[in-house]
N, CA, C and O atoms as CSV, one atom per row, in Angstrom:
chain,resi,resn,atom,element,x,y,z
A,1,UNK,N,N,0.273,-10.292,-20.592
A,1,UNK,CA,C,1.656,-9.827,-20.628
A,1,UNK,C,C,1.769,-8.533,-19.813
A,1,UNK,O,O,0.965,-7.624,-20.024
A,2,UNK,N,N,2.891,-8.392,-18.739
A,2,UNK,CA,C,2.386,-7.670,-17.941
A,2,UNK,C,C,3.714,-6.155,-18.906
A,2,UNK,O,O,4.639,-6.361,-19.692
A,3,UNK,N,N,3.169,-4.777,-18.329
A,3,UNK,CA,C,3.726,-3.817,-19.224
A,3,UNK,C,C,5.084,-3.230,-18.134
A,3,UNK,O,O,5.712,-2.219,-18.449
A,4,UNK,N,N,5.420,-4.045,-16.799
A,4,UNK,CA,C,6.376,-3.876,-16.387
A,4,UNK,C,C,7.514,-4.267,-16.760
A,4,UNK,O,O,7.351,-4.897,-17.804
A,5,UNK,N,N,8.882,-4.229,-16.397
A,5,UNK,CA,C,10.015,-4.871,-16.924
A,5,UNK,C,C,10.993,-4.860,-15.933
A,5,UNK,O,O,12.175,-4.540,-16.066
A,6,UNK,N,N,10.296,-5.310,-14.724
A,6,UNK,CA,C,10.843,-5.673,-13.081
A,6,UNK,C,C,9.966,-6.578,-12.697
A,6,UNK,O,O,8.905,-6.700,-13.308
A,7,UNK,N,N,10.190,-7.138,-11.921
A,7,UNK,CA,C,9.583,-8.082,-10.710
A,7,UNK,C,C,10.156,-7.734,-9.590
A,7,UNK,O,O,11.271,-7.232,-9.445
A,8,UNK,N,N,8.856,-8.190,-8.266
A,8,UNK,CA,C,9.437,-7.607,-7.229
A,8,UNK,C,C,9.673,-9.188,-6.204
A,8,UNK,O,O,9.099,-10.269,-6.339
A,9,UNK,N,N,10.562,-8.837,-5.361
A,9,UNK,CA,C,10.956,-10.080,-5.133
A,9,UNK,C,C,10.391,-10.403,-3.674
A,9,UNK,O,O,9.718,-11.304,-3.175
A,10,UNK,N,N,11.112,-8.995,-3.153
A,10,UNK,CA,C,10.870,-9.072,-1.561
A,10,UNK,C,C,9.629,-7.297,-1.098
A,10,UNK,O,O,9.800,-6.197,-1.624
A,11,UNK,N,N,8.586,-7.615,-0.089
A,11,UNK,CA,C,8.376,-6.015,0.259
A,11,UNK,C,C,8.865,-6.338,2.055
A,11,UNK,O,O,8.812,-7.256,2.873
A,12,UNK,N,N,9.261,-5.152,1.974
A,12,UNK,CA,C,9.602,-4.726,3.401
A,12,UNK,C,C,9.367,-4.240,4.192
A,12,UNK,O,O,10.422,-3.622,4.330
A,13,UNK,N,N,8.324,-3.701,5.569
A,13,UNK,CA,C,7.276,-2.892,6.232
A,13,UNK,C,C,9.151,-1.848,6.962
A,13,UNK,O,O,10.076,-2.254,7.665
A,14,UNK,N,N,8.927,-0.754,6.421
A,14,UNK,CA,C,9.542,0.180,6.986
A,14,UNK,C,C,9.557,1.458,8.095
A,14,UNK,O,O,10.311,2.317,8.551
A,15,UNK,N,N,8.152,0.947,8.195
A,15,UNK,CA,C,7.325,2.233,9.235
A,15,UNK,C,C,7.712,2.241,10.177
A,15,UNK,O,O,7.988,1.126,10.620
A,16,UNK,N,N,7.898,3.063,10.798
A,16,UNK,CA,C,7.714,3.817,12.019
A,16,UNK,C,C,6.474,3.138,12.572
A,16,UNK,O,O,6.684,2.307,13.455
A,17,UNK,N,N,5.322,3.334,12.232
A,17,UNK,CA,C,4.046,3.343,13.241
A,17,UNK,C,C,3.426,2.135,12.483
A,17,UNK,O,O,3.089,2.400,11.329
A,18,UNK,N,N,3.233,1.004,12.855
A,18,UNK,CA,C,2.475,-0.103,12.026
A,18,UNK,C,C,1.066,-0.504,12.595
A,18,UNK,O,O,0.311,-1.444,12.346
A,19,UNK,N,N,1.005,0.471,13.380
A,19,UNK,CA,C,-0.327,-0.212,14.215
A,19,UNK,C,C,-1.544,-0.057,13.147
A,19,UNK,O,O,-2.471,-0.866,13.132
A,20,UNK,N,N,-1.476,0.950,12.333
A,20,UNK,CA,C,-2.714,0.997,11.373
A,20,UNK,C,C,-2.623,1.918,9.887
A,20,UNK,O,O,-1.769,2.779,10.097
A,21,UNK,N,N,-2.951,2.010,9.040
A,21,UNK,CA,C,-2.553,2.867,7.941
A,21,UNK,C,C,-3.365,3.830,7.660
A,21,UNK,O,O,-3.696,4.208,6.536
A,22,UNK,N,N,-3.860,4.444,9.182
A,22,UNK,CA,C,-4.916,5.623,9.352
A,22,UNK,C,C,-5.946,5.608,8.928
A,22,UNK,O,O,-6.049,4.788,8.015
A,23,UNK,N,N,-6.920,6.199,9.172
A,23,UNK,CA,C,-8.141,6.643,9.778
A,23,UNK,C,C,-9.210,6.438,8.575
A,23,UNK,O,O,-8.888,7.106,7.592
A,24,UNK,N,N,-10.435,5.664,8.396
A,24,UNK,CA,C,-11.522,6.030,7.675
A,24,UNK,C,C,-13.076,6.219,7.882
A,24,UNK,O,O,-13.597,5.733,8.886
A,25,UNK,N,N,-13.496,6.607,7.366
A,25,UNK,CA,C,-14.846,6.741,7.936
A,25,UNK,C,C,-15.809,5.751,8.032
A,25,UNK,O,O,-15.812,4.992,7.062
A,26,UNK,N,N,-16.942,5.426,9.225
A,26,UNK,CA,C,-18.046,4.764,8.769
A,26,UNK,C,C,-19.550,4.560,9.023
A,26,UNK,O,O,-19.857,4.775,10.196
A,27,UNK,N,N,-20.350,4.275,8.388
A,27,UNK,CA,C,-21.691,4.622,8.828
A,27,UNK,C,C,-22.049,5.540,8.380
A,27,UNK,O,O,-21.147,6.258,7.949
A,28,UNK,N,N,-23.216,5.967,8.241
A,28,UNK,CA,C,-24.312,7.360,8.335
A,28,UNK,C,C,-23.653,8.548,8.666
A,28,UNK,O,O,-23.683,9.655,8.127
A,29,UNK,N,N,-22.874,8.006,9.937
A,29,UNK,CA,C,-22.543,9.579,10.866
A,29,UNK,C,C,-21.417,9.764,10.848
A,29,UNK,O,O,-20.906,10.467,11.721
A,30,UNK,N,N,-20.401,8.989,9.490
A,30,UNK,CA,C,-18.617,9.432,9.483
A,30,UNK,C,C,-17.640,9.237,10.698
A,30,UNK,O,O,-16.625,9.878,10.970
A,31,UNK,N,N,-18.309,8.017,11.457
A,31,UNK,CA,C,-17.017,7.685,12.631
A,31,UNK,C,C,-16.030,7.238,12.079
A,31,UNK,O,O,-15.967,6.309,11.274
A,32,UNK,N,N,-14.883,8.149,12.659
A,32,UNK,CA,C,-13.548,7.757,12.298
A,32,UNK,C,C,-13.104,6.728,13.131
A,32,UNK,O,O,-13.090,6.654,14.359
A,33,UNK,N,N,-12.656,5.758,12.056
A,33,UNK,CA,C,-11.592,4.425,12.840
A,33,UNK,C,C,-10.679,4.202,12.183
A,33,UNK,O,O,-10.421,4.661,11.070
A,34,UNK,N,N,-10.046,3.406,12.865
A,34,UNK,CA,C,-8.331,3.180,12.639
A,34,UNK,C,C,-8.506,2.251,10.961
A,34,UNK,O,O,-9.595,1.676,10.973
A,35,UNK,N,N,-7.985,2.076,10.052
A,35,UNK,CA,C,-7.950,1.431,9.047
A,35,UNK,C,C,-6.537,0.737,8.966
A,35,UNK,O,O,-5.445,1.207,9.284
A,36,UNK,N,N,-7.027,-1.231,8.160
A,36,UNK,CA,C,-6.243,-1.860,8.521
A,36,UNK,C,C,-6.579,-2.502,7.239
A,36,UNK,O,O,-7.613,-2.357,6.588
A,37,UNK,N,N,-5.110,-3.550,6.857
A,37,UNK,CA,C,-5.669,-4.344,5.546
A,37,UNK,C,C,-6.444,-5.394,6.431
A,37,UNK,O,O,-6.800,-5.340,7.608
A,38,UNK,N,N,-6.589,-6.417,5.420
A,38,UNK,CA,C,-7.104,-7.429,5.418
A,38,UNK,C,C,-5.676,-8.902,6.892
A,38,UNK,O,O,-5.586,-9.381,8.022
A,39,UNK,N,N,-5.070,-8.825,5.636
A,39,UNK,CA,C,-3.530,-9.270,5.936
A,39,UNK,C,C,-2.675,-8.470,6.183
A,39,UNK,O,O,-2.780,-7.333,5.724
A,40,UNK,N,N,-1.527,-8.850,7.020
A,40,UNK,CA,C,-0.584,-7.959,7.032
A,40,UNK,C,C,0.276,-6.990,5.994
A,40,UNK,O,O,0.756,-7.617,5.050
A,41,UNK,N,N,0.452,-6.078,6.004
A,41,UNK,CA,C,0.927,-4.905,5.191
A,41,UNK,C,C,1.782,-5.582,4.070
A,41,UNK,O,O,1.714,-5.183,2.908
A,42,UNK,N,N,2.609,-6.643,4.461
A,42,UNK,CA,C,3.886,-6.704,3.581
A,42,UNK,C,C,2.943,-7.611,2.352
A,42,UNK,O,O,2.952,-7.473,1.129
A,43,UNK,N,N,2.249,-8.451,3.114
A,43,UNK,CA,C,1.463,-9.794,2.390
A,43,UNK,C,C,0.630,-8.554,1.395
A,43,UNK,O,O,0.750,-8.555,0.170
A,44,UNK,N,N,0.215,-8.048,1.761
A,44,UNK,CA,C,-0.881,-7.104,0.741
A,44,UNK,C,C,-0.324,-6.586,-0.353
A,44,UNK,O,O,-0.776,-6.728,-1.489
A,45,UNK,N,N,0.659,-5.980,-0.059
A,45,UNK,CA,C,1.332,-5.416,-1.118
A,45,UNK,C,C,2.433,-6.304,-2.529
A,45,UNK,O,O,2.637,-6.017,-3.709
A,46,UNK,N,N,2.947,-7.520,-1.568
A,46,UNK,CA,C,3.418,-8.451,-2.433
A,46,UNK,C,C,2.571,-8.669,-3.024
A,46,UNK,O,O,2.477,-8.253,-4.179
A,47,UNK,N,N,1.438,-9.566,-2.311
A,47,UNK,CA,C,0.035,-10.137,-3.186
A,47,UNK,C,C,-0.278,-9.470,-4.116
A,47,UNK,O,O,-0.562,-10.066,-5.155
A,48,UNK,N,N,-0.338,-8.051,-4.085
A,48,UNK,CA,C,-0.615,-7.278,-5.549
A,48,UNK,C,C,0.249,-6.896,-6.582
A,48,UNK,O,O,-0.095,-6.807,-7.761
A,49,UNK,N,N,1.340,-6.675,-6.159
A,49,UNK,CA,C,2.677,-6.749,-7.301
A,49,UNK,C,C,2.906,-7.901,-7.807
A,49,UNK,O,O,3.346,-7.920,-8.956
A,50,UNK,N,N,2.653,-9.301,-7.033
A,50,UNK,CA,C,3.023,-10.100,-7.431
A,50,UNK,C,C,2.278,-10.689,-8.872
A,50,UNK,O,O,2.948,-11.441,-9.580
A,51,UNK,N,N,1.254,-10.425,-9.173
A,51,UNK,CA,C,-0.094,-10.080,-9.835
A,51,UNK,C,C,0.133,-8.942,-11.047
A,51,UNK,O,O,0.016,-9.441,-12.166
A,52,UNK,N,N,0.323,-8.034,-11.040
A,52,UNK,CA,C,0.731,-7.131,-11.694
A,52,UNK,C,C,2.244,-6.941,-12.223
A,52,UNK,O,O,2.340,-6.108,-13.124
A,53,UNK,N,N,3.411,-7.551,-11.832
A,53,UNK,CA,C,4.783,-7.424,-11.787
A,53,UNK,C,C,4.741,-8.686,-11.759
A,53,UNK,O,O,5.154,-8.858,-10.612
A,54,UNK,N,N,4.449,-10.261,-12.380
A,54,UNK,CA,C,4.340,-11.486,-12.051
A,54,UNK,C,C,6.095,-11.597,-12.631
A,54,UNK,O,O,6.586,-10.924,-13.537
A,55,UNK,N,N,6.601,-12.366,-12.021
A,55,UNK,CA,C,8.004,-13.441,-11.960
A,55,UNK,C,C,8.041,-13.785,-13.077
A,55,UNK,O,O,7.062,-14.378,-13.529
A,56,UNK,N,N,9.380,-13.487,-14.049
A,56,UNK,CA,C,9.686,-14.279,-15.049
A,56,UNK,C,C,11.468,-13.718,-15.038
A,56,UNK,O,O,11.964,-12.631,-14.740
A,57,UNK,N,N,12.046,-14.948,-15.483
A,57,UNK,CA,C,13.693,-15.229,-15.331
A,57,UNK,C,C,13.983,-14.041,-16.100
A,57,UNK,O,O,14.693,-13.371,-15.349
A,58,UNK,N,N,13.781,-13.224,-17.501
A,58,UNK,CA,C,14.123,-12.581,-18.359
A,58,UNK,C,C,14.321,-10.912,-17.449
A,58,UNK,O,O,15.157,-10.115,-17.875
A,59,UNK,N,N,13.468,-10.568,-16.225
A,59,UNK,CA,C,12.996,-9.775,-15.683
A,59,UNK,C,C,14.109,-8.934,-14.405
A,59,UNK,O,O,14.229,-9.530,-13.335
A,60,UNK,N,N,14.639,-7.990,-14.533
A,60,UNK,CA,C,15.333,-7.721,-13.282
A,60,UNK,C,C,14.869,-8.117,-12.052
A,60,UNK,O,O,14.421,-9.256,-12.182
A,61,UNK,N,N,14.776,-7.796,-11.113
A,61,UNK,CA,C,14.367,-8.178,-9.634
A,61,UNK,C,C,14.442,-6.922,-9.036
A,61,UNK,O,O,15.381,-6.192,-9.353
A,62,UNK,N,N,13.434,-6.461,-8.047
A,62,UNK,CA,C,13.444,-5.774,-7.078
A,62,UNK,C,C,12.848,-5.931,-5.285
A,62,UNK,O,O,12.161,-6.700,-4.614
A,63,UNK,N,N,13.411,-5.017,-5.162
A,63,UNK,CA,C,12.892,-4.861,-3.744
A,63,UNK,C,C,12.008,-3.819,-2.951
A,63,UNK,O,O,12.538,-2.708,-2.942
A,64,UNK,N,N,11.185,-3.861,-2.494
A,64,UNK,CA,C,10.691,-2.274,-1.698
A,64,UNK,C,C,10.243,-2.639,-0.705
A,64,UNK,O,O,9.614,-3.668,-0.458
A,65,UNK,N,N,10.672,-1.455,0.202
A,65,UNK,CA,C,10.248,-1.001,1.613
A,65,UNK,C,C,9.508,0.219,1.331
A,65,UNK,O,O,9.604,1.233,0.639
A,66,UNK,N,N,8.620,-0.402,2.291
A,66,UNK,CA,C,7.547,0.584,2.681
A,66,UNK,C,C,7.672,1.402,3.827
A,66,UNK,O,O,7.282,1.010,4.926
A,67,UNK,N,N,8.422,3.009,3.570
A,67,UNK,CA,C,8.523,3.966,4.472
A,67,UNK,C,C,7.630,4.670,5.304
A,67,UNK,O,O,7.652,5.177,6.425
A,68,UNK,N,N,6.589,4.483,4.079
A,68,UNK,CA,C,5.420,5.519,5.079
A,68,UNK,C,C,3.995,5.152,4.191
A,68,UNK,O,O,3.891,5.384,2.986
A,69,UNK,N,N,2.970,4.558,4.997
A,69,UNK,CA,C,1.923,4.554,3.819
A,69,UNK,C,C,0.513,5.401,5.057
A,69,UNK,O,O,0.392,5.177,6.261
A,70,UNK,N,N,-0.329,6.337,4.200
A,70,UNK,CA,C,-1.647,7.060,5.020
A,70,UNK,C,C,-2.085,7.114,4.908
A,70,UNK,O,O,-2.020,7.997,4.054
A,71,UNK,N,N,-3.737,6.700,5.091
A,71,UNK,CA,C,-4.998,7.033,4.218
A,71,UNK,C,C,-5.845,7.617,5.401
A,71,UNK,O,O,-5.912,7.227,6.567
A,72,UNK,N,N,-6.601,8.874,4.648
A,72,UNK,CA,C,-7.420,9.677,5.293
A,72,UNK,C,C,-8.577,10.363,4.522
A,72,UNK,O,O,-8.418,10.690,3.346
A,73,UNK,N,N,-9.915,10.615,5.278
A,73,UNK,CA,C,-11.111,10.849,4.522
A,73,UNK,C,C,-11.703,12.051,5.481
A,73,UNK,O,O,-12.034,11.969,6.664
A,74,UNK,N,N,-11.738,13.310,4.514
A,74,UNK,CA,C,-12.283,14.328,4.784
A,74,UNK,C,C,-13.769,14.607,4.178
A,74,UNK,O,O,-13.997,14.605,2.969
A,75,UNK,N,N,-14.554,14.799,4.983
A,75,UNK,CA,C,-16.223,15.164,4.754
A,75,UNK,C,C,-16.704,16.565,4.598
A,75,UNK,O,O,-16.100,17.323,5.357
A,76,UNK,N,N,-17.551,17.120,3.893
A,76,UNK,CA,C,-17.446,18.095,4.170
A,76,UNK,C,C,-19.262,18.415,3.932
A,76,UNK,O,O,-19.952,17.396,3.905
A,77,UNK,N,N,-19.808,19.422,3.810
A,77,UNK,CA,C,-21.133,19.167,3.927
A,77,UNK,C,C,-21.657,18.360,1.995
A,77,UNK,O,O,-22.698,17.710,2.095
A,78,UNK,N,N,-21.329,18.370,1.157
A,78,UNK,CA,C,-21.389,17.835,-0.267
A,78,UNK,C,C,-20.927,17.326,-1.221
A,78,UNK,O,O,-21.041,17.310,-2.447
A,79,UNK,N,N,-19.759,16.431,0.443
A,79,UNK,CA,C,-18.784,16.238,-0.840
A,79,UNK,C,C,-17.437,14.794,0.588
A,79,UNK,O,O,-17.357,14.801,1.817
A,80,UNK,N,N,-16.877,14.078,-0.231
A,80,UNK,CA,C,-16.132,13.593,0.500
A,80,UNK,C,C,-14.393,13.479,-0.376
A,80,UNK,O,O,-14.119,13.816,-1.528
A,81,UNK,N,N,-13.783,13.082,0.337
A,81,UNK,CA,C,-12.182,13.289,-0.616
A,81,UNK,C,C,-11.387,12.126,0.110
A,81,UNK,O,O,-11.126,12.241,1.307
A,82,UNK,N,N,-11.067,11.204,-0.481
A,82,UNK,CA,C,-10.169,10.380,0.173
A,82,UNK,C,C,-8.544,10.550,0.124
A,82,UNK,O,O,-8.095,10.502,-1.022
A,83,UNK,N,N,-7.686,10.721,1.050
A,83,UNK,CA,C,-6.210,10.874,0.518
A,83,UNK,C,C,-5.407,9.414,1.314
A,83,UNK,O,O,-5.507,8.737,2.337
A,84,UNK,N,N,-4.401,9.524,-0.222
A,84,UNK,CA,C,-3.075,8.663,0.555
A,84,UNK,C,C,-1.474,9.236,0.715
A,84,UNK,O,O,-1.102,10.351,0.350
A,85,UNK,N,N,-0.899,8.531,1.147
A,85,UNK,CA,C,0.522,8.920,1.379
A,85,UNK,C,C,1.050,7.274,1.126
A,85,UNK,O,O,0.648,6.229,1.637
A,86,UNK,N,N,2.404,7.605,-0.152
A,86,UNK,CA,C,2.578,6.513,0.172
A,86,UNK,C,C,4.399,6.698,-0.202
A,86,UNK,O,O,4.725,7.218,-1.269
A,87,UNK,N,N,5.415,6.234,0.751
A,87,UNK,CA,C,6.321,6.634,0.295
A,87,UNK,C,C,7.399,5.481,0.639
A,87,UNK,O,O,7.699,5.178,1.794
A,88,UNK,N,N,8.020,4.791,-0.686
A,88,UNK,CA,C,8.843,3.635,-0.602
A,88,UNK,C,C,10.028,3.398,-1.082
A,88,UNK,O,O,10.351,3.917,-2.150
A,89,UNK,N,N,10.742,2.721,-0.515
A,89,UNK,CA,C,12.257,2.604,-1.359
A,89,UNK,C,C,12.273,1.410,-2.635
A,89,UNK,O,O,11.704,0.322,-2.725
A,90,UNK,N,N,12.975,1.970,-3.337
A,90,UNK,CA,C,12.996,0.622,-4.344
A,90,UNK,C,C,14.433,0.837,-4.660
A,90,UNK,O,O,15.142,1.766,-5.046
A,91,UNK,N,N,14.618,-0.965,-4.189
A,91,UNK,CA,C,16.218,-1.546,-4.501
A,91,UNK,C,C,16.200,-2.167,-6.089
A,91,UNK,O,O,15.092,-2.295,-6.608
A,92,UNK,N,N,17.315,-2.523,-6.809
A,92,UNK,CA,C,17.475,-3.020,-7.566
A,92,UNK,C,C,18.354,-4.650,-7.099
A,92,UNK,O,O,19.475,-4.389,-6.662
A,93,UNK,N,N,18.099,-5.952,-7.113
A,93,UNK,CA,C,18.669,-6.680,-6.592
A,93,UNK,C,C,20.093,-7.289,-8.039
A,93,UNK,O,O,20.931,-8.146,-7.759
């Protein structure tokens, strides 16, 4: 039983820049590369709401666009920190 009391219906890629959802590290030696899902942005994010927020008639409906999403990984000599940015609209349908 999921502890939401929405479903989402539609996601929407709102970005500005879609080429990648920034930068992570890899290897031994912390090369930075571009970071990407698997599937496309919108598919990823439905796929997981849809899962967590699953469809039932009793349930409002929503919508979100995705304004801005960032992930970035700072190293430092003992230590690493991962950050995101994630900033979205949510409609009520």
């Amino acid at each position: 039983m999921s502890g939401f009391n929405f479903y989402v219906e539609n996601v929407y890629d709102g970005r500005q820049f879609k080429e990648n959802i920034g930068t992570v590290q890899k290897s031994g030696f912390n090369r930075k590369v571009l970071a990407n899902f698997e599937k496309p942005l919108v598919e990823e994010f439905f796929d997981y709401l849809s899962v967590i927020c699953p469809k039932q008639e009793n349930k409002p409906t929503i919508s979100i666009r995705i304004n801005d999403l960032y992930v970035s990984e700072l190293t430092r000599a003992m230590s690493e920190t991962a950050y995101a940015t994630l900033v979205i609209d949510i409609n009520r349908i």
